[in-house]
NULUMMI-500669 format. One record per residue (C-alpha): residue in three letters; chain; residue number from 1; x, y, z. Coordinates in Angstrom, 1 decimal. Layout:
# residues N
pt residuo = ALA	cadena = A	num = NUM	c1 = X	c2 = Y	c3 = Z
...
END
This chain:
# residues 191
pt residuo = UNK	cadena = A	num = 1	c1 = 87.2	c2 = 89.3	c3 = 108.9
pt residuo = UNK	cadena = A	num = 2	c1 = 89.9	c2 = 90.8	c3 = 110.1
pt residuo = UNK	cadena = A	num = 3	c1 = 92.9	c2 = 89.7	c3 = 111.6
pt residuo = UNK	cadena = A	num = 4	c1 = 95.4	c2 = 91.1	c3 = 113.0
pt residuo = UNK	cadena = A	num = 5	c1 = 98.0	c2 = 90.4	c3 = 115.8
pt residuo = UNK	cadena = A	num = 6	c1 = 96.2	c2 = 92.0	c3 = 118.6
pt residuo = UNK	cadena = A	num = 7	c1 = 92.5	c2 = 90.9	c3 = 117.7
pt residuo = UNK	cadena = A	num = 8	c1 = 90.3	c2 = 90.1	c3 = 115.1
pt residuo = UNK	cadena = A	num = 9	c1 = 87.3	c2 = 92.5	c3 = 113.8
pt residuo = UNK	cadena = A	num = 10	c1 = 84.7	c2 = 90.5	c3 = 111.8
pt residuo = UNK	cadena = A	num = 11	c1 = 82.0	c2 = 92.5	c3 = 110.2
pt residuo = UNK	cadena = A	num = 12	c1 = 78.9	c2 = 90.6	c3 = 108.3
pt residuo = UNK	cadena = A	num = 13	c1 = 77.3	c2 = 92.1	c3 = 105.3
pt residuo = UNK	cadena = A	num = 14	c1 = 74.3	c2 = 91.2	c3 = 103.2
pt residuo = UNK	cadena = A	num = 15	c1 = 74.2	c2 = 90.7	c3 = 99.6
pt residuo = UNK	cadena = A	num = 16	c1 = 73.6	c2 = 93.8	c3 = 98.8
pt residuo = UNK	cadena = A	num = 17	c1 = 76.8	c2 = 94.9	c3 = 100.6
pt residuo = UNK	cadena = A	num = 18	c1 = 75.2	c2 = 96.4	c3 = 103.7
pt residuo = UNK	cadena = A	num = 19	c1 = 76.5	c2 = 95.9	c3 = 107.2
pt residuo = UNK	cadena = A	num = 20	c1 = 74.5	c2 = 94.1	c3 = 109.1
pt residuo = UNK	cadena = A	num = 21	c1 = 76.6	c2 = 93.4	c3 = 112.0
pt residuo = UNK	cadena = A	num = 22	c1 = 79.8	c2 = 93.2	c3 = 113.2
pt residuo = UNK	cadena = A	num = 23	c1 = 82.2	c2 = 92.0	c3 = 116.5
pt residuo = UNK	cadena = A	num = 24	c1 = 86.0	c2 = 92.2	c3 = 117.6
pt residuo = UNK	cadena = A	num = 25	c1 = 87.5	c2 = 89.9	c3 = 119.8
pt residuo = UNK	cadena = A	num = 26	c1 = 91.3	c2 = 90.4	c3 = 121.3
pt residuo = UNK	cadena = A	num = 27	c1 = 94.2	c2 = 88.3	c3 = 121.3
pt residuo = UNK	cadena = A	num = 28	c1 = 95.7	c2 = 86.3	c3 = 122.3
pt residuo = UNK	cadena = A	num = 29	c1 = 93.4	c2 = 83.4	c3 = 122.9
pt residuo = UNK	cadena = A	num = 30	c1 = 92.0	c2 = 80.1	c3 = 121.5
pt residuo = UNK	cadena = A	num = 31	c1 = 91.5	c2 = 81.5	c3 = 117.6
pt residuo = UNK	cadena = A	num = 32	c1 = 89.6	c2 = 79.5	c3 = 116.2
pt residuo = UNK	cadena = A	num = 33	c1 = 86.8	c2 = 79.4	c3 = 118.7
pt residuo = UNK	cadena = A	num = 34	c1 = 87.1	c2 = 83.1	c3 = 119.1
pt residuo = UNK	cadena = A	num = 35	c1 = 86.9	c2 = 83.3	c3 = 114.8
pt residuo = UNK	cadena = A	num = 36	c1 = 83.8	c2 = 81.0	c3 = 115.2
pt residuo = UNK	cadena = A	num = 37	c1 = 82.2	c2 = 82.9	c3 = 118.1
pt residuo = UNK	cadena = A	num = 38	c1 = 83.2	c2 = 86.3	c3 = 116.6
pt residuo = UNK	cadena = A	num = 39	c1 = 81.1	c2 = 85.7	c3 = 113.5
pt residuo = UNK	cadena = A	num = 40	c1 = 78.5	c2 = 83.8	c3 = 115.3
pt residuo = UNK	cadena = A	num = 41	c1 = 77.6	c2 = 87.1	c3 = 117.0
pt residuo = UNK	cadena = A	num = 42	c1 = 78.1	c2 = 89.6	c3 = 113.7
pt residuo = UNK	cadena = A	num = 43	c1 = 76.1	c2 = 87.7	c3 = 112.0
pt residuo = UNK	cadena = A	num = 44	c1 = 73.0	c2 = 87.7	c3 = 114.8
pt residuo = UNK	cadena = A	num = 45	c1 = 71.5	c2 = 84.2	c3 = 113.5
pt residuo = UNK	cadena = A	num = 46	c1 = 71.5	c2 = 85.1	c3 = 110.1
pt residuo = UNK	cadena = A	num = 47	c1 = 73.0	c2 = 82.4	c3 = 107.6
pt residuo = UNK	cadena = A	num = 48	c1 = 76.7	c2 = 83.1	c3 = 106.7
pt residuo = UNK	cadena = A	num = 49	c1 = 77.3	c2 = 82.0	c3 = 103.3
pt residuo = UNK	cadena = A	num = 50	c1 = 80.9	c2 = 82.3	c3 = 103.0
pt residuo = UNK	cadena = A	num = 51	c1 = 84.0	c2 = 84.0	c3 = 105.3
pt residuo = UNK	cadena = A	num = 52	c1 = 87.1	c2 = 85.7	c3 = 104.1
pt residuo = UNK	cadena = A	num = 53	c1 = 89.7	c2 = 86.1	c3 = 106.3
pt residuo = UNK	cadena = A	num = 54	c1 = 92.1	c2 = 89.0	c3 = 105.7
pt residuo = UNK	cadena = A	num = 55	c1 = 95.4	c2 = 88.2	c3 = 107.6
pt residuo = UNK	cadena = A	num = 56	c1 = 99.0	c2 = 89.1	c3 = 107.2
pt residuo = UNK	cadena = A	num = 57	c1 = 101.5	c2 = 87.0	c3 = 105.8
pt residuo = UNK	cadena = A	num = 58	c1 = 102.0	c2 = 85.5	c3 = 102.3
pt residuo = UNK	cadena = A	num = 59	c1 = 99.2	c2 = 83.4	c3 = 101.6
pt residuo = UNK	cadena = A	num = 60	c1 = 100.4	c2 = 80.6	c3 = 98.6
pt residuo = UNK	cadena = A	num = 61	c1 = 98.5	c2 = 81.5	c3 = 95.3
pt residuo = UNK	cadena = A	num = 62	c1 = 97.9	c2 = 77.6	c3 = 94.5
pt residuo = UNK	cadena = A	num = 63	c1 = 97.6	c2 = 76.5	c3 = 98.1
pt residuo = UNK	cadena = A	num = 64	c1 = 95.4	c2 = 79.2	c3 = 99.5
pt residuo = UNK	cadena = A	num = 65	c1 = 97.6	c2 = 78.5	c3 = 102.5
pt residuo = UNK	cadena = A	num = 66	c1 = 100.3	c2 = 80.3	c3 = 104.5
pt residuo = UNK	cadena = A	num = 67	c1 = 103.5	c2 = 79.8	c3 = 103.2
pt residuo = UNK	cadena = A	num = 68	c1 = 105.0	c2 = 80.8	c3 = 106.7
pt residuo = UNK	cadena = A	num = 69	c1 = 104.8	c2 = 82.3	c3 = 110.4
pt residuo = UNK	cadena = A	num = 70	c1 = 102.6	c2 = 85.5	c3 = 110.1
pt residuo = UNK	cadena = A	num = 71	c1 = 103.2	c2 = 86.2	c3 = 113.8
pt residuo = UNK	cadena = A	num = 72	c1 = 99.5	c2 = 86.1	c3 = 114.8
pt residuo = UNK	cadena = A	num = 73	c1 = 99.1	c2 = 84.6	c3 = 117.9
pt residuo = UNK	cadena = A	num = 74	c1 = 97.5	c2 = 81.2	c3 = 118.0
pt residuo = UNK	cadena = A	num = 75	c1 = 98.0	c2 = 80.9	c3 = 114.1
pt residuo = UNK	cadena = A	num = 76	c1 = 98.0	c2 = 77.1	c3 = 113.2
pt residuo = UNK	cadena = A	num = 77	c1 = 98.5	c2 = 75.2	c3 = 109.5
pt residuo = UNK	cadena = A	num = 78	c1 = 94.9	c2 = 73.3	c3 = 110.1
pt residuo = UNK	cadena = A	num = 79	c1 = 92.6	c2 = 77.6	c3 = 111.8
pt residuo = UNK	cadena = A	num = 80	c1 = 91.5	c2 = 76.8	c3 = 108.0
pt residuo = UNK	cadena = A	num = 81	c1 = 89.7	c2 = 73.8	c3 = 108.2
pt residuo = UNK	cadena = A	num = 82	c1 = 89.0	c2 = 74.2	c3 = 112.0
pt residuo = UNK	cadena = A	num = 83	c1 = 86.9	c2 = 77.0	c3 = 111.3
pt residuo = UNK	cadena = A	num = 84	c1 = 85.5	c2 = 75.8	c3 = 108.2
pt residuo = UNK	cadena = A	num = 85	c1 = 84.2	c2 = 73.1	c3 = 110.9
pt residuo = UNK	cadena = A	num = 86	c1 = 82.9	c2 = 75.5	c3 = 112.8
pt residuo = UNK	cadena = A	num = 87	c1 = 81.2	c2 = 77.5	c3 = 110.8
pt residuo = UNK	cadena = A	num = 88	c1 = 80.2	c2 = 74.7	c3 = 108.6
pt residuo = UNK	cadena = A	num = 89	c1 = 80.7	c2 = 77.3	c3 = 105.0
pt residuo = UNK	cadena = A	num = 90	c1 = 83.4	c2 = 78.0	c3 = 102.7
pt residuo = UNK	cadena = A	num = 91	c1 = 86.4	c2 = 79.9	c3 = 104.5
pt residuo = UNK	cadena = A	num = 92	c1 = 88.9	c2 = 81.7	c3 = 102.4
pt residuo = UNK	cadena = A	num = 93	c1 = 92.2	c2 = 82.9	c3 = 103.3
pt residuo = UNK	cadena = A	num = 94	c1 = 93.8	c2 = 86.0	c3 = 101.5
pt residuo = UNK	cadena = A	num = 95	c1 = 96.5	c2 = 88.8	c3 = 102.5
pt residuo = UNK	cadena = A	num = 96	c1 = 95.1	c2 = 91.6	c3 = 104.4
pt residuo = UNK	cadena = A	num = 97	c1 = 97.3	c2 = 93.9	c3 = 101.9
pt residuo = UNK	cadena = A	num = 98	c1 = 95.8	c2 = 92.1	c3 = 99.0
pt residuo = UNK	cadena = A	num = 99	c1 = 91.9	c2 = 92.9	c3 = 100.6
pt residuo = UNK	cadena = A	num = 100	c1 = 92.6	c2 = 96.6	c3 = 100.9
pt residuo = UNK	cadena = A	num = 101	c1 = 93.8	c2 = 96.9	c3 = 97.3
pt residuo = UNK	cadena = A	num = 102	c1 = 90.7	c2 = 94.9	c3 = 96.1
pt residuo = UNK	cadena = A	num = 103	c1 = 88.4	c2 = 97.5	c3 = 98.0
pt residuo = UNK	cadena = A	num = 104	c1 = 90.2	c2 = 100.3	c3 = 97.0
pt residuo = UNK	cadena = A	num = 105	c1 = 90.0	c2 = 99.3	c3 = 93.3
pt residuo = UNK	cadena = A	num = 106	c1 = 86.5	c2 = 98.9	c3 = 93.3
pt residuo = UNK	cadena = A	num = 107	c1 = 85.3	c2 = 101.5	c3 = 96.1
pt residuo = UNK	cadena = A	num = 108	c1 = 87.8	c2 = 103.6	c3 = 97.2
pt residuo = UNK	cadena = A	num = 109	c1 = 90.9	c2 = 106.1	c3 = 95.9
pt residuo = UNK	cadena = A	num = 110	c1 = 91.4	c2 = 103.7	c3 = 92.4
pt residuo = UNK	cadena = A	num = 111	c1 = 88.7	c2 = 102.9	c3 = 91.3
pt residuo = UNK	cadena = A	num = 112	c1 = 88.6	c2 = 103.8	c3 = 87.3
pt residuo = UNK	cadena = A	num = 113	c1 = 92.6	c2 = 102.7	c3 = 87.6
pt residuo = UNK	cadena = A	num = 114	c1 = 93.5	c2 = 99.6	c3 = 86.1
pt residuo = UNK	cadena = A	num = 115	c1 = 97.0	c2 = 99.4	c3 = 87.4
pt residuo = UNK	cadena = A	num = 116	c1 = 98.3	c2 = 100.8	c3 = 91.0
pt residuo = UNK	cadena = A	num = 117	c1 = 100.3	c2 = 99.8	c3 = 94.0
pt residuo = UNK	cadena = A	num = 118	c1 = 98.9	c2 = 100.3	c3 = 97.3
pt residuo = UNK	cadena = A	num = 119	c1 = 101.5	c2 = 100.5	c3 = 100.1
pt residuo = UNK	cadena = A	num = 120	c1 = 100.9	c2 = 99.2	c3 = 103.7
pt residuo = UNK	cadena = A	num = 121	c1 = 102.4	c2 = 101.2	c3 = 106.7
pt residuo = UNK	cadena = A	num = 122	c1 = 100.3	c2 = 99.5	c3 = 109.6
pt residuo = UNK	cadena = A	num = 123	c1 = 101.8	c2 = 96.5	c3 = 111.7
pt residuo = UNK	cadena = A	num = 124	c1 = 104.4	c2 = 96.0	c3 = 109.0
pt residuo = UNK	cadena = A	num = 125	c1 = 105.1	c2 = 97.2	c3 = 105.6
pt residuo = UNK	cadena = A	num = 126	c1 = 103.2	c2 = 95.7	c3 = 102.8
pt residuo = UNK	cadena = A	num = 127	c1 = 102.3	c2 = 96.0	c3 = 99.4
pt residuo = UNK	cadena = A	num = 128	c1 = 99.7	c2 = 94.9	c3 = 96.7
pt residuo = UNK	cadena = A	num = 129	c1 = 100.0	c2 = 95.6	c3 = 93.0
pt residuo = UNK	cadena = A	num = 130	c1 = 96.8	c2 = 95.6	c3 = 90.4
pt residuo = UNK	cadena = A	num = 131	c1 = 98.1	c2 = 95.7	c3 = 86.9
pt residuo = UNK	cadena = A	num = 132	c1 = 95.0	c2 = 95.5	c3 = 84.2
pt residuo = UNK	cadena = A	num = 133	c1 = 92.6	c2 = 95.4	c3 = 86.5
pt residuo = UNK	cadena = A	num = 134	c1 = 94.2	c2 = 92.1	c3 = 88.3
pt residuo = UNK	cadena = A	num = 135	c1 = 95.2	c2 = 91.4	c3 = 91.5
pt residuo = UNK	cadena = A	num = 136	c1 = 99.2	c2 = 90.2	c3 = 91.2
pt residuo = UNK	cadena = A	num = 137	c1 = 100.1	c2 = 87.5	c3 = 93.8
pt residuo = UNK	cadena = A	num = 138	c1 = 103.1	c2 = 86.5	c3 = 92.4
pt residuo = UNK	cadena = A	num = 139	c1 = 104.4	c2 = 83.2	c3 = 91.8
pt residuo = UNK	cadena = A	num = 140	c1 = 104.9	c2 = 82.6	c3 = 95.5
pt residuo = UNK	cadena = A	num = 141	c1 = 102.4	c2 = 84.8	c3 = 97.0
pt residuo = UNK	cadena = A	num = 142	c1 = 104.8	c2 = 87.8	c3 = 97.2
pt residuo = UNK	cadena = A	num = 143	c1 = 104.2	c2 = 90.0	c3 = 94.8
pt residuo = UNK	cadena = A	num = 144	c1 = 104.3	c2 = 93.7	c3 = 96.2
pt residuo = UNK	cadena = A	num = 145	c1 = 105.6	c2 = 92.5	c3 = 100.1
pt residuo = UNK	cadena = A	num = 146	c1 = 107.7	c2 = 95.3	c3 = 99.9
pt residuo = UNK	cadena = A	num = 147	c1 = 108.5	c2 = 94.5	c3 = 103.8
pt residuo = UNK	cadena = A	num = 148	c1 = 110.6	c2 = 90.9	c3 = 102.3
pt residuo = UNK	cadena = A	num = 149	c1 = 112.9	c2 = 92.6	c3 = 100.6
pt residuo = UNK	cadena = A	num = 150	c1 = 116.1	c2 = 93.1	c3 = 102.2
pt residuo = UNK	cadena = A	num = 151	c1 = 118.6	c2 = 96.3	c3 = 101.7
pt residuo = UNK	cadena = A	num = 152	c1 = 122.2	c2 = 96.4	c3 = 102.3
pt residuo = UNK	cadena = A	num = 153	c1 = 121.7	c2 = 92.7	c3 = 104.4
pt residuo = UNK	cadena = A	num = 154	c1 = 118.9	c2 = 94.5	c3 = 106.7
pt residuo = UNK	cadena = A	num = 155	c1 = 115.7	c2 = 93.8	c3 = 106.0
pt residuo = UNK	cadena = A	num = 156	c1 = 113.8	c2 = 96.6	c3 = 104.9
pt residuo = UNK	cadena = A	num = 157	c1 = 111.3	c2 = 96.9	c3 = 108.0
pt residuo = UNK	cadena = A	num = 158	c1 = 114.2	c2 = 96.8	c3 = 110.4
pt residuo = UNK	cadena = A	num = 159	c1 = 115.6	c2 = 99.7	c3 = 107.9
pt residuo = UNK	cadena = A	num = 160	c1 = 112.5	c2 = 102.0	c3 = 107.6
pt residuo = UNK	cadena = A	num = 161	c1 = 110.7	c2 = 101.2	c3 = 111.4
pt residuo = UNK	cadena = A	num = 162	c1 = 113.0	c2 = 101.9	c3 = 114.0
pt residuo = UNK	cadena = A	num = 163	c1 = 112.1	c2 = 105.8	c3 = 113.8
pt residuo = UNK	cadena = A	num = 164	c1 = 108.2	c2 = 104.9	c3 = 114.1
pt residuo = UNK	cadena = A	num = 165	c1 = 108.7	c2 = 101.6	c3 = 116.5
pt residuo = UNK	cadena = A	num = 166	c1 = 112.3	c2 = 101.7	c3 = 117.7
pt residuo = UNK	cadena = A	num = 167	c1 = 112.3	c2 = 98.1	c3 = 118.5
pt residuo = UNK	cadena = A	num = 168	c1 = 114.1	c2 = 96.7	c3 = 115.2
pt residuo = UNK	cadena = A	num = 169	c1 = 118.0	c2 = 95.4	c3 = 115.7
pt residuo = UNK	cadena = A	num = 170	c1 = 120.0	c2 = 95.9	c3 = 113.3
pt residuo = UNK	cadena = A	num = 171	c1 = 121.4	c2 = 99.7	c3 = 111.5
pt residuo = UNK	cadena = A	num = 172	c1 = 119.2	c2 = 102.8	c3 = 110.9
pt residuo = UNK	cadena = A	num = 173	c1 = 117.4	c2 = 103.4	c3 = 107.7
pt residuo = UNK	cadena = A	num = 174	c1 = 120.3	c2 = 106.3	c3 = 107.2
pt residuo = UNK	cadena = A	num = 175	c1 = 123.4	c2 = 103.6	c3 = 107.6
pt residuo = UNK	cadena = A	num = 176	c1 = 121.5	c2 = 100.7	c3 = 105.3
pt residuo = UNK	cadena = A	num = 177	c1 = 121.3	c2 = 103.2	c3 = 102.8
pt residuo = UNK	cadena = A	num = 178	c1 = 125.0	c2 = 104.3	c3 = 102.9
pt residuo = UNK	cadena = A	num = 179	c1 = 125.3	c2 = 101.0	c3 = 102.4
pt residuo = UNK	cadena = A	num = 180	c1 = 123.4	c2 = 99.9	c3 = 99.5
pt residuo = UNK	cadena = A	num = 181	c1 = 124.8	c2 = 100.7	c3 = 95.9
pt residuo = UNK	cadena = A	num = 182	c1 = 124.3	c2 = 104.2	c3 = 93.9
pt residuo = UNK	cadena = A	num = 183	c1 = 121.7	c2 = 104.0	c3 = 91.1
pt residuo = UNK	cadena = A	num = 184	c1 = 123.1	c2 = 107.6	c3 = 90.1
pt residuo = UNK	cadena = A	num = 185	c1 = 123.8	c2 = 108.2	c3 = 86.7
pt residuo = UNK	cadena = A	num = 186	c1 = 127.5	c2 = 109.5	c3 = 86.2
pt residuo = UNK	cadena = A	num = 187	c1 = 127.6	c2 = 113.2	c3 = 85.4
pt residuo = UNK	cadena = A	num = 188	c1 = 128.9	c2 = 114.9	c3 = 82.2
pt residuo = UNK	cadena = A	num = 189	c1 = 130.4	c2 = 117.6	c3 = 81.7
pt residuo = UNK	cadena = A	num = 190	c1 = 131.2	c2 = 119.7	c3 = 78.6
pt residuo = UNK	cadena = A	num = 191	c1 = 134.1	c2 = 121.1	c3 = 77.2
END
């Protein structure tokens, strides 16, 4: 399942990876009835073994829970275990970013690469990283959330965003990088 902060796209598969069906509901509105409904309908009254839930945000690597707002409407700390009582199966959360680089490693543009970065230019700027193989979360969840880091005191999607969204406060990309320190070597010259 996907969610994002306009709607949620849910897509069942059988266990030989086929899609069987699939459904999108928009948002805002109740979400965990519309998470329970959504996969109620993709999966057509076939049994739903387990659900992943693909989400933006940084999801705790020891928690399995959100370690913050991820700006979804209708987000709470218990959609978990509400929808786990919904659906009555196992519900996993992970980082939508995290998901991609997964499918990518094993069906799409890496796969025979045992290390990559993906990056994430959607609703956000994200990252994932997949060094041996592996999936790095980080100690906190963070590893690769390129769109945390800050530059110059302006954080990073307020720097890069404002010429594809315009709606970020805060200086341009060009006066955030006049701003942030020279990792220029010094020249040499010769005599």
């Amino acid at each position: 399942m996907d969610i994002r902060r306009t709607g949620i796209a849910v897509t069942v598969a059988d266990l030989a990876g086929r899609t069987v069906g699939s459904a999108v509901r928009a948002l805002p509105g109740p979400l965990p009835e519309l998470i329970v409904q959504a996969v109620a309908e993709a999966a057509g009254g076939r049994p739903i073994e387990a659900v992943t839930l693909g989400a933006p945000g940084l999801v705790h690597p020891h928690t399995s829970g959100l370690t913050g707002d991820n700006g979804v409407p209708g987000w709470r700390p218990d959609l978990l275990e509400e929808v786990r009582r919904g659906l009555g199966v196992q519900v996993v959360l992970e980082n939508e970013v995290n998901l991609a680089a997964i499918a990518e490693h094993r069906l799409g543009a890496a796969v025979g690469h045992a290390d990559f970065v993906l990056l994430w230019l959607d609703d956000g700027v994200g990252g994932a990283v997949v060094l041996g193989g592996q999936l790095r979360r980080g100690r906190s969840g963070g590893a690769g959330e390129v769109g945390l880091l800050e530059m110059a005191g302006t954080s990073f999607c307020c720097a890069v965003e404002p010429a594809v969204r315009g709606d970020c406060p805060g200086p341009s990309w060009s006066s955030a990088s006049r701003q942030a320190p020279s990792r220029s070597r010094p020249s040499s010259t010769r005599g």
